[in-house]
N, C-alpha and C positions, 0 to 999 in steps of 0.2 A: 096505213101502217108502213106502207114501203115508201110512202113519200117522207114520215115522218124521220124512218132510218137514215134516209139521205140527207137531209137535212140535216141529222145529228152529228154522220159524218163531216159535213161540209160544214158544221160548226167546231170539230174535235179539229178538223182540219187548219180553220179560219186561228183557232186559239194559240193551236203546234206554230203557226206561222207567225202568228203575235208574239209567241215565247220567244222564236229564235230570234228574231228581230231585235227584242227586247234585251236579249242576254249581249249580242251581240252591240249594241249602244253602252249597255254598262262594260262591257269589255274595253270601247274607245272611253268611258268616263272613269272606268278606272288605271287604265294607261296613263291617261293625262293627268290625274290624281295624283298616280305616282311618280312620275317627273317632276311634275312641280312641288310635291313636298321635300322629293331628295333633291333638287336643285336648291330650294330653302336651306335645309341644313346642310350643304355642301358650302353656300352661299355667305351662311353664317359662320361655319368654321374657316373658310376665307376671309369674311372681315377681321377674325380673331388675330388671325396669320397676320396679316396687313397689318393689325394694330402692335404685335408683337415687333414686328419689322422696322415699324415706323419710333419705336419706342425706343429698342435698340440703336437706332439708326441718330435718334436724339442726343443719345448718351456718349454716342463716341463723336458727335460731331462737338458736345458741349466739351468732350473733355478735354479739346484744345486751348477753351475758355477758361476753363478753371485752371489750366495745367501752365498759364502766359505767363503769372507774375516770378515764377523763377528766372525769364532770361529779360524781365525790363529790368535792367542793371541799374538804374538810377533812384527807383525804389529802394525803402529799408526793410520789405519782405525779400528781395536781392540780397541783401550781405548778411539776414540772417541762414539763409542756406548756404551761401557761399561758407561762413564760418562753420557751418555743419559740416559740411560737408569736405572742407579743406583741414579742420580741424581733426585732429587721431588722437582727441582726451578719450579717456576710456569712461566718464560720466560726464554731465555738463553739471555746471552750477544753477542755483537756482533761477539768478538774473537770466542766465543762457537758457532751461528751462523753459521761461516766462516768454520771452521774444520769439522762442521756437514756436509754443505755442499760438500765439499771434498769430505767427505767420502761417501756421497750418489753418488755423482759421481763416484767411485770408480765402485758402480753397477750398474752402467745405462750405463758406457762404454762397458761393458760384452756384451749385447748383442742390437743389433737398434731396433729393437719391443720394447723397455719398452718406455713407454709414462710419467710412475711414480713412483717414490716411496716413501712410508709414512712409518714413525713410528709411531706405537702406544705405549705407556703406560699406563698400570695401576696405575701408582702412582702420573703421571701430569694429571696438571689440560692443560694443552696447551701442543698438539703434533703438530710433522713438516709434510711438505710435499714438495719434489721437483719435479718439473713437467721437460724433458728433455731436451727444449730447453731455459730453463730458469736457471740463474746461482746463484739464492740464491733461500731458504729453505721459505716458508711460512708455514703458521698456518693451522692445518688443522681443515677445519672447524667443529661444532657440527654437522650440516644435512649431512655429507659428507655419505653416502651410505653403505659404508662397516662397519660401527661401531659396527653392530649388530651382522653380522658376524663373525667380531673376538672377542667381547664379550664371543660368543658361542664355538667361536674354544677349539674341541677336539683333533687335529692330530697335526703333526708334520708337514704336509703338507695340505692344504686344497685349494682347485680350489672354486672360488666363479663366480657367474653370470654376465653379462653385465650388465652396469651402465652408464648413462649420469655425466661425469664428468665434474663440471663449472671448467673454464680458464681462465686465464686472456686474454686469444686470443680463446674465445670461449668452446663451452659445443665440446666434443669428448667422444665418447663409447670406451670404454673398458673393458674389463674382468681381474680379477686380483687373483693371488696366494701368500696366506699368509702361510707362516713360522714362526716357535717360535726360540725364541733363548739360548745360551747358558746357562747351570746352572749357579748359580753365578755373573748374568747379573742381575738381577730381573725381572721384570714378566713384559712381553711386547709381539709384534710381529712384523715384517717385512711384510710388504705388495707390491707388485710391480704390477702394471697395463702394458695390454699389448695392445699394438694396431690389429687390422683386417687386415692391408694391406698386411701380406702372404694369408690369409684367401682370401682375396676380387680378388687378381692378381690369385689363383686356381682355383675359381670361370669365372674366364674370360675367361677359355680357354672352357666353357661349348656350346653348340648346340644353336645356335641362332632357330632353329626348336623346341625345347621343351622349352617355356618362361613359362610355372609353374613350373618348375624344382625347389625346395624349399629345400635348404638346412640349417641344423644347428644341433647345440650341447647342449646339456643337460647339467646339473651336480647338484645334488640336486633339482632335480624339477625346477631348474633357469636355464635359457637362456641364453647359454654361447657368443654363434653367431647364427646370425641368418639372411640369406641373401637376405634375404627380406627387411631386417629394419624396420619391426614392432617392435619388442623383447616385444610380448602380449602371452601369454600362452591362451587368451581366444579359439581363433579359431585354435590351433593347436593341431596335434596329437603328443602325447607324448608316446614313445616305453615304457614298461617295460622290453622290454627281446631283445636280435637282432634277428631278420627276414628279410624277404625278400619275396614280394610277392605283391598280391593285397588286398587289404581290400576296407572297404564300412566306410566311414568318412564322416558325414556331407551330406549324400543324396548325395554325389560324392565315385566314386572308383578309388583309388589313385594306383599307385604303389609303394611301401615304400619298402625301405635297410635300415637294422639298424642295429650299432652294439657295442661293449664298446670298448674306446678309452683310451689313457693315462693310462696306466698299472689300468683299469679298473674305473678310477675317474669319466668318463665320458660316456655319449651316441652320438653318431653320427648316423645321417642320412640324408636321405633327399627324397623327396615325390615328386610324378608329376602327371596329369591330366593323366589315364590313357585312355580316347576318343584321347586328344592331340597325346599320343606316340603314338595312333592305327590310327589315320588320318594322322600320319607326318610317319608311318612305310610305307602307302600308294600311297607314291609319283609317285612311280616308278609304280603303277599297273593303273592308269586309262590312261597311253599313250601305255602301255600294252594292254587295252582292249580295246582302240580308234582303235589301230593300227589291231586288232584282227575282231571288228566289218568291216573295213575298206575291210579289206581282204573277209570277207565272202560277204559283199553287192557288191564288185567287181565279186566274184563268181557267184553271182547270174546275173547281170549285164552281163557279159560272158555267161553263160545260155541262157541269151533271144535271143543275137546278133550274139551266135554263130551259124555255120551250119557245113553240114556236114563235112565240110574241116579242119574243127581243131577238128577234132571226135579223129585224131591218136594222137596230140598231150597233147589231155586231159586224154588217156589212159595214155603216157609216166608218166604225173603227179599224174593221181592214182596208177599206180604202185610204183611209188615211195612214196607214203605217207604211200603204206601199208608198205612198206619195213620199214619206219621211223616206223611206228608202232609196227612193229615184232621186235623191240629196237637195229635195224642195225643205229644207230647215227651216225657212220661215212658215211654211203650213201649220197649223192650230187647228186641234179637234175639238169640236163643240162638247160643252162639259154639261148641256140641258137633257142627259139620257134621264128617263125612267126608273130605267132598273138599277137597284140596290149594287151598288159597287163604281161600276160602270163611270158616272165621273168623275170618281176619283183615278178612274184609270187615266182616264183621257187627262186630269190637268196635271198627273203625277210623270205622262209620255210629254206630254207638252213643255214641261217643266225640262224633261232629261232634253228633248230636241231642240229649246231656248240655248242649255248649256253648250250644248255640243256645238250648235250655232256660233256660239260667242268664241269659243273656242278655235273655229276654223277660223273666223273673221280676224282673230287674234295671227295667228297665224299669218294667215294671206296678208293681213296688215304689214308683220315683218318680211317678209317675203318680197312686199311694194319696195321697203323702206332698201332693202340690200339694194333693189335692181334701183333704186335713185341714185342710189351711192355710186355706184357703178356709171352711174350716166353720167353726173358729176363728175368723175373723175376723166371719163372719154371729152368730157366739156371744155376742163380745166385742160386735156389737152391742147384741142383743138384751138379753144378761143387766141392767146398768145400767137398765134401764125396768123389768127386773122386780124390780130392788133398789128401786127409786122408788116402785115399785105395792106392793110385799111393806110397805115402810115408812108409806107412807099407811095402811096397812089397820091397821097396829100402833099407828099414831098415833091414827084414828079409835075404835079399840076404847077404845082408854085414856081418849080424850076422853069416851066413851060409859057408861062404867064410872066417870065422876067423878074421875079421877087424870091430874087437870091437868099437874102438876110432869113428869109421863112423856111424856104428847102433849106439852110444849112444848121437852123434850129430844129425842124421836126426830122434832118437825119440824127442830130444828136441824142433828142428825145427817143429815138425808136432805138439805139443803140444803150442808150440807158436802161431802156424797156427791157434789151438781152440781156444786160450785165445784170437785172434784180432776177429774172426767172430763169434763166437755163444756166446760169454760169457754174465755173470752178471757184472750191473753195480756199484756192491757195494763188495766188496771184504775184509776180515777181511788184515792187515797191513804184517801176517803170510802168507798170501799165495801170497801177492804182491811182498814182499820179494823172495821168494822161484823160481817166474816166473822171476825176476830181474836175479838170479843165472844161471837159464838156457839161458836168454838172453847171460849173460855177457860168459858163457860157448862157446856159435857159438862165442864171438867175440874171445874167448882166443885163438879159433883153427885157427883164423888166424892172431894175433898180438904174441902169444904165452906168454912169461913170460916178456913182455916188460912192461907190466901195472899190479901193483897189487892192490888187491880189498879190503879193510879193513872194518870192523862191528863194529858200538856202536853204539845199539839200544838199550833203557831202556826195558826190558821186560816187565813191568806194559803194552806196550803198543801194545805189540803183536796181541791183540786180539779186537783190536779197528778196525773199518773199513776204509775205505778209497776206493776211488774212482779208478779205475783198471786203467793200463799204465801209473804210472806218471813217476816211476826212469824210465821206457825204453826212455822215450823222455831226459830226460837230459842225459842219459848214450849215446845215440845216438849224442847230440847234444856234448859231447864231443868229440868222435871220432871223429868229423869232425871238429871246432875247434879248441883242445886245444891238443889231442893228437899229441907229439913226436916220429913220427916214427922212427927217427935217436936214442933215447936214451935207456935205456933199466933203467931208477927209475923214469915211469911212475908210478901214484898212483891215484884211486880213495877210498876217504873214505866217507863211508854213518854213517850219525849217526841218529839218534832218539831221541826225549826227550819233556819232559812234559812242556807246557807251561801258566805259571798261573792257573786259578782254568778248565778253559771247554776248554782248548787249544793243539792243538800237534804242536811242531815245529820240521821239516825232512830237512834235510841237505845234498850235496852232497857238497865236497871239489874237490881239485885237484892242479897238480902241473902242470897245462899245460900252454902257453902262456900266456894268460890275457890278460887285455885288460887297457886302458888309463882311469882316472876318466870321463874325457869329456865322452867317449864310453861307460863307466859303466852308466852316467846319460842317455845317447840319448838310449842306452838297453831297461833300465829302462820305461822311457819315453814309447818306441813305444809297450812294451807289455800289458802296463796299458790302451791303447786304444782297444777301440770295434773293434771286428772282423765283419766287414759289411759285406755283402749280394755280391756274386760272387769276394771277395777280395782273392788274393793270401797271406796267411800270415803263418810263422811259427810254429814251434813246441812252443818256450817256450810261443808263444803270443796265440795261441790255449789250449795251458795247464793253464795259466793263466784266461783266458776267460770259461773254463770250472770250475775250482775249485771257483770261485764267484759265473755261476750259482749254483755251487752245494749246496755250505755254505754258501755265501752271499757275499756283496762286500768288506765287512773285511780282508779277505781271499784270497789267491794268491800266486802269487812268485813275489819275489824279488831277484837281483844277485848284489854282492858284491866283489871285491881283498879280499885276503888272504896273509896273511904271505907267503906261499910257491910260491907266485909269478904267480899264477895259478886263478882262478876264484870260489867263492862257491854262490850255489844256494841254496836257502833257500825258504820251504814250508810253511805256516803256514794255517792248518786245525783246523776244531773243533771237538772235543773226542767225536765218536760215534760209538756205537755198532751196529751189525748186528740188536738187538732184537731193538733198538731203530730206526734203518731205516724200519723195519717192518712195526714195531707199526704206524711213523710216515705216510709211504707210505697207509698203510690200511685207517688211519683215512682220508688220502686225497682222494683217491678213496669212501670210505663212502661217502663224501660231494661231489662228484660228482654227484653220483647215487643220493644222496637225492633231490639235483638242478635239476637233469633231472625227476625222478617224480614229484615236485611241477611246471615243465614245464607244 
């Protein structure tokens, strides 16, 4: 009897110890549970963001597209505005009418989001307005909504708020961007209204699990969208600055993203209950701790009913729950017990400690994955100096050995090697030149005197800067092109020279192949387009895409035939000095630092 007591205990004991073990595993499986389902809908309310951003971001870049045909002046959608607009009849005629009409079609075809577009003037007493699936021009009326707006307008561009707009087929919200027009027009502006439905279809794809999920856009204190369909500023939080985090709003604690959109016109965000995301992160933990309590009151259950016949098999089990303990994860308890319950325990533990397993493994995987990066980048340092070291050594030997022609090509090469990885990004036109020389030096020692290299460069311009590798990308992009290997009155000429009062225009010529006008324009064409995100794109479409951001979108390349039968590529930059990229770059970092203290 007294052995039997002991026993009993050393079973209530063996159970207690399976329980907490037990509770404690669902403890880390419901931890991990709940991360990864509120990273899911956190995840998912970021793609929303993203696609909201991305949307907007569409709309103001197209609407330089649609908004062109008022300043090509040699167009007849050109002088039907000019006449609008220069004109101060107080109605138009029908014929004038019809041609307005036209021409406002001309922008509503550009792009399917525009719902409308008005003109306004200063000088009439009666503007138009054409709505897009309507084919003549109406009046627009005096209450119409944006009047005050453009009244006010100071920019060149201005994003205004959402607006209930009457229709002749009903009131429709939109938000709408107003543009000024050409000098010489008189004094007016172009309005175009957009419709929601990219807005409303990125919204769709949002977590039916988080219904306070509240998104919209700002711009001027005004409510650009707002996915709710209030567009009330009473009960809303309004960002000043972009975050990300929780806050205390209204006796509720939200969780708010925010951030500026539309090359900064704008605010984006969007809010959510955050009880909601911390009860909907919990899905997966209360059949976690159903299934957990389940197990322990079966343990206990097994306690009462057992005897001394399943004493050996309930060791088997705590030996193995110590072993899961002492973090052997890959251990498996055999599931061939006897008694009634028993293995379902063992494949239901085995089961949680597979999980939990995967889950470290997950883990320690990322954890690899950072410390490679890391190594990577100590690599990326390193390697460069021992290209530097490896090249001197190659140089000296050659120099050493009397084969001069070889040390004076691999100093050049190892100097080129400087100028791609460690260099400055602004470079006076003298030293861009001078690396161009050495470039074209490796190419001479293996085309030899097939191609020769000719200079007219205004010196006035020597000392102006300019942005590092541009001749090597066209000097590259002839070689493969346009260079005649069979001939030997191969020729590149570089020139230089002043262009109007703040301008430099660079030039490379050549007498290589060419190309067909057709093929001159589709060149053309495809370098003038953005270099998007993981695109495969060229040198001159990368060199083009650089010299815009750098100077602005005025600025670029263009390629042209030449007399010689051959192809010239033409730079046009804006004259700036080292001290003036200085000064410039200083001042911009000042207003950095100033922003981030008044943060």
């Amino acid at each position: 009897m007294k052995s039997k007591n002991k026993l009993n205990r050393l079973f209530l004991m063996m159970t207690g110890i399976f329980s907490i073990l037990l509770f404690i595993i669902s403890l880390i499986a419901c931890y991990y549970a709940y991360y990864e389902k509120k990273a899911q809908f956190l995840t998912s309310m970021d793609m929303v963001y993203s696609r909201l951003e991305q949307e907007y971001e569409n709309i103001l870049n197209n609407f330089w597209q649609v908004y062109m045909p008022i300043f090509e002046n040699t167009s007849s959608v050109y002088e039907d505005f000019q006449n609008y607009f220069t004109n101060t009849a107080t109605d138009l005629s029908p014929l004038e009418k019809r041609c307005l009409t036209e021409a406002l079609e001309q922008l509503t075809v550009r792009d399917n989001r525009i719902e409308w577009v008005a003109l306004y003037s200063d000088n009439r007493d009666i503007n138009y307005i054409k709505y897009s699936n309507i084919n003549t021009v109406n009046v627009l009326p005096a209450s119409f909504p944006y009047i005050a707006d453009m009244d006010a307008k100071s920019s060149q561009m201005e994003v205004y708020g959402a607006h209930d707009i009457a229709t002749s087929y009903g009131d429709i919200m939109t938000f709408a961007i107003c543009g000024g027009i050409p000098s010489g027009m008189g004094n007016g502006k172009i309005l175009i209204g957009y419709r929601f439905n990219t807005f409303e279809s990125a919204i769709s794809t949002q977590f039916a699990s988080v219904p306070s999920a509240h998104y919209y856009m700002l711009t001027n204190n005004q409510i650009l969208f707002d996915s709710s369909g209030s567009y009330t500023t009473d009960a809303l939080y309004i960002p000043n600055i972009p975050q990300e985090g929780l806050i205390k709003y209204n006796d509720q604690t939200l969780y708010i993203k925010s951030g500026y959109a539309g090359k900064n016109t704008s605010m984006i965000a969007y809010t959510a209950d955050w009880k909601e995301i911390f009860r909907a992160s919990h899905q997966d933990t209360y059949w976690i701790l159903a299934i957990t309590l389940s197990f322990m009151l079966l343990s206990f259950i097994v306690h009462i009913s057992m005897n001394r016949s399943v004493s050996k098999e309930v060791a088997i089990i705590q030996e193995g729950l110590n072993r899961i303990a002492d973090n052997n994860l890959d251990f498996r308890l055999p599931t061939d017990f006897k008694q009634g319950g028993l293995p379902e325990i063992a494949h239901n533990i085995n089961e949680m400690s597979s999980k939990l397993n995967e889950n470290i493994k997950k883990a320690y995987y990322f954890e690899l994955k950072q410390k490679d990066a890391q190594l990577a980048q100590l690599q990326a340092t390193f390697n460069p100096h021992f290209l530097y070291n490896t090249l001197e050594m190659l140089r000296s030997k050659s120099y050493a050995n009397g084969d001069d022609d070889t040390s004076e090509l691999i100093s050049d090469l190892a100097s080129i090697f400087r100028n791609f990885i460690g260099a400055k990004t602004f470079i006076t036109l003298k030293e861009e030149l001078a690396f161009t020389k050495k470039y074209l030096t490796l190419l001479s020692a293996r085309y030899g005197d097939r191609v020769a290299v000719y200079y007219d460069i205004d010196t006035s311009l020597l000392n102006y800067g300019i942005i590092r590798n541009v001749y090597q990308i066209l000097i590259e992009n002839y070689f493969v092109h346009g260079f005649d290997a069979k001939g030997n009155d191969n020729f590149i000429r570089i020139t230089g020279k002043i262009s109007g009062e703040n301008d430099m225009l660079l030039t490379m010529e050549d007498n290589g192949f060419g190309l067909s006008e057709e093929e001159i324009d589709i060149l053309n064409r495809k370098i003038e387009e953005p270099v998007r995100h993981g695109e495969n794109s060229y040198g001159l479409k990368n060199l083009n895409q650089r010299l815009k951001l750098f100077y602005g979108p005025d600025y670029g390349v263009r390629v042209k035939n030449n007399e010689h039968a051959g192809l010239t590529v033409q730079i046009k930059i804006r004259k700036m000095n080292l001290s003036d990229y200085n000064e410039l770059k200083f001042d911009m970092e000042n207003i950095a630092q100033e922003k981030i203290y008044n943060i």
